[in-house]
C-alpha positions as CSV (number, residue, x, y, z in Angstrom):
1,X,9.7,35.6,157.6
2,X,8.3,34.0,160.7
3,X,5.3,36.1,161.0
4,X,4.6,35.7,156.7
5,X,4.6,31.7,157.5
6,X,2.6,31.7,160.7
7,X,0.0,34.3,158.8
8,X,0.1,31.8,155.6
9,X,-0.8,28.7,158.4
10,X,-3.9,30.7,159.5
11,X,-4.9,31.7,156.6
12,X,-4.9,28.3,154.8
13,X,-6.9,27.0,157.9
14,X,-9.4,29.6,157.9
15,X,-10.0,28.7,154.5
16,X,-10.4,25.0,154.9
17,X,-13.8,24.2,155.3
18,X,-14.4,26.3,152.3
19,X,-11.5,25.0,149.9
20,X,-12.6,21.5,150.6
21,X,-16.6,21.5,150.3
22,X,-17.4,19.1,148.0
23,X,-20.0,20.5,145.2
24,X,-21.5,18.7,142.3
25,X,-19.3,19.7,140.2
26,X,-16.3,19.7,142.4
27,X,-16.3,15.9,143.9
28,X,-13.2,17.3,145.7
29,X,-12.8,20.8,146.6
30,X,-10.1,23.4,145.4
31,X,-6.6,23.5,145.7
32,X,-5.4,25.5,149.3
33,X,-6.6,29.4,148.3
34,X,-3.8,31.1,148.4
35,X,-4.1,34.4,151.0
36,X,-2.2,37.6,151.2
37,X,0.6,35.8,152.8
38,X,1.1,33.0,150.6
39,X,0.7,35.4,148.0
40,X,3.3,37.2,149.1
41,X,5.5,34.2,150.3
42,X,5.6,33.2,146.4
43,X,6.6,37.1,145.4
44,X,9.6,36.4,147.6
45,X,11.0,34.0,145.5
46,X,13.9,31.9,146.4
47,X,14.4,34.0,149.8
48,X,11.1,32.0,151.2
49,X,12.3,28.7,149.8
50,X,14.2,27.8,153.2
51,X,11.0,28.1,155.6
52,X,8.8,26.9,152.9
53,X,10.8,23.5,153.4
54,X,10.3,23.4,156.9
55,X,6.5,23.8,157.0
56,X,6.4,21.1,154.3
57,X,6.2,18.9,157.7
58,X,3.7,20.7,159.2
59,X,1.6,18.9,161.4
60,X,-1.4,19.7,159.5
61,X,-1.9,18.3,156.1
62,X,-3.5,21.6,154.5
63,X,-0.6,23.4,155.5
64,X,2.2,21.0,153.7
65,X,-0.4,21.5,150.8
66,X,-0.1,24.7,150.6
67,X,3.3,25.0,151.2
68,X,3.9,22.5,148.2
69,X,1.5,24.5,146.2
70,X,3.6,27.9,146.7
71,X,6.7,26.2,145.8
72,X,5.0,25.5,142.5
73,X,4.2,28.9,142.1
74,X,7.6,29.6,142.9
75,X,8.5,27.6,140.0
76,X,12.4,27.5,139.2
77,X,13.4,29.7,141.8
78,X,12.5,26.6,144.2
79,X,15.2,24.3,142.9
80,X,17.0,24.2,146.9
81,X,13.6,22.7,147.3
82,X,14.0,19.8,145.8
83,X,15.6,16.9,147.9
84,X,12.8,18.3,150.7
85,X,9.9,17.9,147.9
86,X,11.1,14.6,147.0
87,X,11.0,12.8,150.9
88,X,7.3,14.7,150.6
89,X,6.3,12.4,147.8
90,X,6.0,9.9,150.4
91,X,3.1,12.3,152.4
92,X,0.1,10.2,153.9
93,X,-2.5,12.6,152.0
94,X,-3.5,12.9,148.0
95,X,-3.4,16.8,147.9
96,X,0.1,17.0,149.5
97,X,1.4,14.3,147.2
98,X,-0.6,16.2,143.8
99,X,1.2,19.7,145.2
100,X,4.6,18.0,145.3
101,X,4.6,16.6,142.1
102,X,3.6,19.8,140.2
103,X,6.3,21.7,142.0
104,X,8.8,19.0,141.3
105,X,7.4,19.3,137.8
106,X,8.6,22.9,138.0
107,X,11.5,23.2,139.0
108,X,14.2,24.3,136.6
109,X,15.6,20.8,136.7
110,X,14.6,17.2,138.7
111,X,16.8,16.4,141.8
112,X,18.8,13.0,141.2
113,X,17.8,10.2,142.6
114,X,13.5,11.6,141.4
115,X,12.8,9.2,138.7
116,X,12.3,6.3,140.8
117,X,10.3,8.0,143.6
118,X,7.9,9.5,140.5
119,X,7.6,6.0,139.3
120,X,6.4,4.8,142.2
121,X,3.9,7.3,142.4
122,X,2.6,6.5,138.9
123,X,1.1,3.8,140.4
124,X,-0.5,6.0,143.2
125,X,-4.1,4.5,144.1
126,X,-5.5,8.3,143.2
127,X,-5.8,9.1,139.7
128,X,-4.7,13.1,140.4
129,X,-1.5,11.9,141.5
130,X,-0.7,9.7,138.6
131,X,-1.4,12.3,135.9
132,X,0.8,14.8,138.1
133,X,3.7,11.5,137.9
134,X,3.6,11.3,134.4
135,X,3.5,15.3,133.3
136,X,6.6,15.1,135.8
137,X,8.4,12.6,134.2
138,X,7.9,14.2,131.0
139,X,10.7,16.9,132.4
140,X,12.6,13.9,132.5
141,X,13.8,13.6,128.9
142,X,15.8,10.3,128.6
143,X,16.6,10.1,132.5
144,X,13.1,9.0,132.6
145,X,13.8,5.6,130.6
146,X,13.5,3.8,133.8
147,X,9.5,4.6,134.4
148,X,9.1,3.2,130.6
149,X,7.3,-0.2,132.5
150,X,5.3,1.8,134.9
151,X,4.2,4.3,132.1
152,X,3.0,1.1,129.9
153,X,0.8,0.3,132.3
154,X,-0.2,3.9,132.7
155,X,-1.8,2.8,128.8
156,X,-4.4,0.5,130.5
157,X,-5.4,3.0,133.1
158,X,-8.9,3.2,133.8
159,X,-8.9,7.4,133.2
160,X,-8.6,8.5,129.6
161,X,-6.6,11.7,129.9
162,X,-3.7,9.6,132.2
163,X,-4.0,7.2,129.3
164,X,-2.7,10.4,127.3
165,X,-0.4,11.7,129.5
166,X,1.2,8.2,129.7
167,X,1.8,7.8,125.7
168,X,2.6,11.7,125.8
169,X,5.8,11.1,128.6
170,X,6.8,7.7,126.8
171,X,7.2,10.1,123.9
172,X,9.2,13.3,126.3
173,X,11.5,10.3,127.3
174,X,12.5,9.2,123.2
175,X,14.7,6.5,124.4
176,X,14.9,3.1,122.0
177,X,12.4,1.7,124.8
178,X,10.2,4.4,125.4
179,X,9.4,4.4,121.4
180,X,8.8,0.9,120.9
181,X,6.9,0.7,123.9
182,X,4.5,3.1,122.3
183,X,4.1,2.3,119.6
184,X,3.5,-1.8,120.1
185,X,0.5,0.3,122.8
186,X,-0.5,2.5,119.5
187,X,-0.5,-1.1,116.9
188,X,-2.6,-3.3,119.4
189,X,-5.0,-0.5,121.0
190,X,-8.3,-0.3,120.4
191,X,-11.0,2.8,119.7
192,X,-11.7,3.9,123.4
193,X,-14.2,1.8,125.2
194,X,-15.8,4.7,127.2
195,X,-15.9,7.0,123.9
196,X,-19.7,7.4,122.3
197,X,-21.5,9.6,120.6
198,X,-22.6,11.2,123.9
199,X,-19.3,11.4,125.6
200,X,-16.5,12.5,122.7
201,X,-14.3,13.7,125.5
């Protein structure tokens, strides 16, 4: 196992300036690509869950990114995960923080004590991370009932499709709250502002 992670963590760096050139039509750069090794890390299963937790505080941003990212792929298998994946949400960089919350997303169940550390994230200054929040919280069923506030908000946000994923956990949650939240959001709305006939989408 030693030699897969410290293969993954030169892999992912040799692949850095690459994955994160920014093009015109990728403000941003790719998600970490994923090498033989973390390839193979995410084959593994749950047996590579207990050293993909500790490079989760690697010194080096794109390799917590990565390991986030095969703990995703990892999916259910990752639950041990969790608690570990939760202190991450708190990570001082957008790509870790975007990794996490799709792997939290799939896990086979959320880790008590999530709801309130996703909620805070819905209000994340980067729009990735708040759509990754709210398609998170939609796992939540009716534990998520306390986002309900920070998801209203999520109604007036300034990106369309977290506008969506907002109204689409409100209605994942189905609490009393959750339903009359959205719908007083549906009664008052109006037709989308940035909406023409030259942008439909």
């Amino acid at each position: 196992m030693p030699l897969l992670i410290d293969t993954m963590r030169k892999e992912t760096l040799a692949a850095l300036e690459e994955t994160t050139a920014k093009t015109p039509d990728n403000a941003h750069g790719t998600n970490p690509t994923a090498g033989a090794a973390a390839r193979a890390l995410s084959t593994m299963g749950e047996a590579a869950v207990p050293a993909l937790i500790e490079t989760l505080d690697d010194d080096h941003w794109w390799i917590r990114a990565m390991s986030a990212d095969i703990l995703a792929r990892i999916g259910p298998g990752a639950q041990n995960a969790g608690d570990a994946l939760v202190t991450a949400l708190t990570d001082e960089h957008w790509w870790v923080r975007r990794n996490v919350l799709e792997a939290l997303r799939l896990l086979a169940f959320l880790p008590d004590g999530t709801i309130p550390a996703i909620t805070q994230a819905l209000k994340d200054p980067d729009n990735r991370i708040r759509r990754n929040a709210a398609l998170a919280i939609c796992r939540a069923g009716e534990a998520g009932d306390p986002a309900v506030p920070a998801l209203l908000d999520m109604l007036e946000d300034e990106d369309r499709y977290n506008r969506f994923y907002g109204a689409l956990a409100l209605r994942r949650i189905g609490t009393t709250r959750a339903r009359n939240a959205l719908l007083d959001a549906l009664f008052t709305a109006r037709w989308c502002p940035v909406t023409t006939s030259e942008s439909r989408y």
